[in-house]
C-alpha positions as CSV (number, residue, x, y, z in Angstrom):
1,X,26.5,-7.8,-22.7
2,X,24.2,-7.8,-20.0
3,X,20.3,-5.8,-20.5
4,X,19.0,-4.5,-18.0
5,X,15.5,-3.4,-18.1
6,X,13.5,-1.6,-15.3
7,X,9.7,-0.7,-15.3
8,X,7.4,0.9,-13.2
9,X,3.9,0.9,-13.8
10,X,0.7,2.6,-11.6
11,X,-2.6,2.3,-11.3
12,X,-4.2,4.5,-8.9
13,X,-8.2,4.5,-8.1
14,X,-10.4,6.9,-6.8
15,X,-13.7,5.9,-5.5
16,X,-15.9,8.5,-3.7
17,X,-19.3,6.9,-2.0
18,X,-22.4,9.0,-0.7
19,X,-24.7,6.9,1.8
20,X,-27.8,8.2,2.1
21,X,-29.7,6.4,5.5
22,X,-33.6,6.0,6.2
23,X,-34.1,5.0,9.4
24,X,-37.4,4.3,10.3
25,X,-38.3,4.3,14.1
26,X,-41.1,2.3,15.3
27,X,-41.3,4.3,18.9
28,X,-41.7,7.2,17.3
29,X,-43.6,6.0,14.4
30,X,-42.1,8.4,11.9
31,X,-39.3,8.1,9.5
32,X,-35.9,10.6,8.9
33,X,-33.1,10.8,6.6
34,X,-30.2,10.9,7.7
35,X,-27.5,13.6,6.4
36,X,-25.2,12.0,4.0
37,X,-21.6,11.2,4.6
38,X,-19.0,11.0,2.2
39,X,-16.3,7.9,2.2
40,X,-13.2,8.1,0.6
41,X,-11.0,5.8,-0.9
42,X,-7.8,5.6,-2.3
43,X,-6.2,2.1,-3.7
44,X,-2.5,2.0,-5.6
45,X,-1.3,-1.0,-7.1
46,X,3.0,-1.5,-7.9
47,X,3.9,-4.3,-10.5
48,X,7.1,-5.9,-8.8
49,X,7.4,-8.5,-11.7
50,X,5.1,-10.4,-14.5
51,X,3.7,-12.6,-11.5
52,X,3.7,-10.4,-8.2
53,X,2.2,-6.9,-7.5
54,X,1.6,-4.3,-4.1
55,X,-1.3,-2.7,-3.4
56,X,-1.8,-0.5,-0.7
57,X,-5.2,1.0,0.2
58,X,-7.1,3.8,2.4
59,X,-10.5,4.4,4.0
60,X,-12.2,6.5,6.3
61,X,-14.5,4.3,8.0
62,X,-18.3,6.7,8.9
63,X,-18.2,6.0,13.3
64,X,-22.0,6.5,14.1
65,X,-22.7,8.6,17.8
């Protein structure tokens, strides 16, 4: 008799960061906060076995003007 056992586990994570920028400007000799972006990421992990795993990942990556 032959057992066959097949499992699937997971994981997801959600991570959300806020940047909040001072720049401070010697030419204008003044300092201004910048509006703050949000970044998000999403990571999920698949267990193929004991020993091996995926993981596959997104970001949106902030492109300054």
């Amino acid at each position: 008799m032959i057992k066959l056992e097949i499992k699937f586990i997971f994981k997801t994570v959600n991570n959300r960061d806020w940047w909040n920028n001072r720049v401070d400007t010697d030419a204008d000799e003044h300092s201004h906060l910048k509006r703050s972006r949000f970044v998000p990421y999403f990571g999920l992990t698949y267990d193929l076995n004991e020993n091996n795993s995926l993981y596959l990942s997104y970001t949106s990556i902030f492109n300054t003007k």
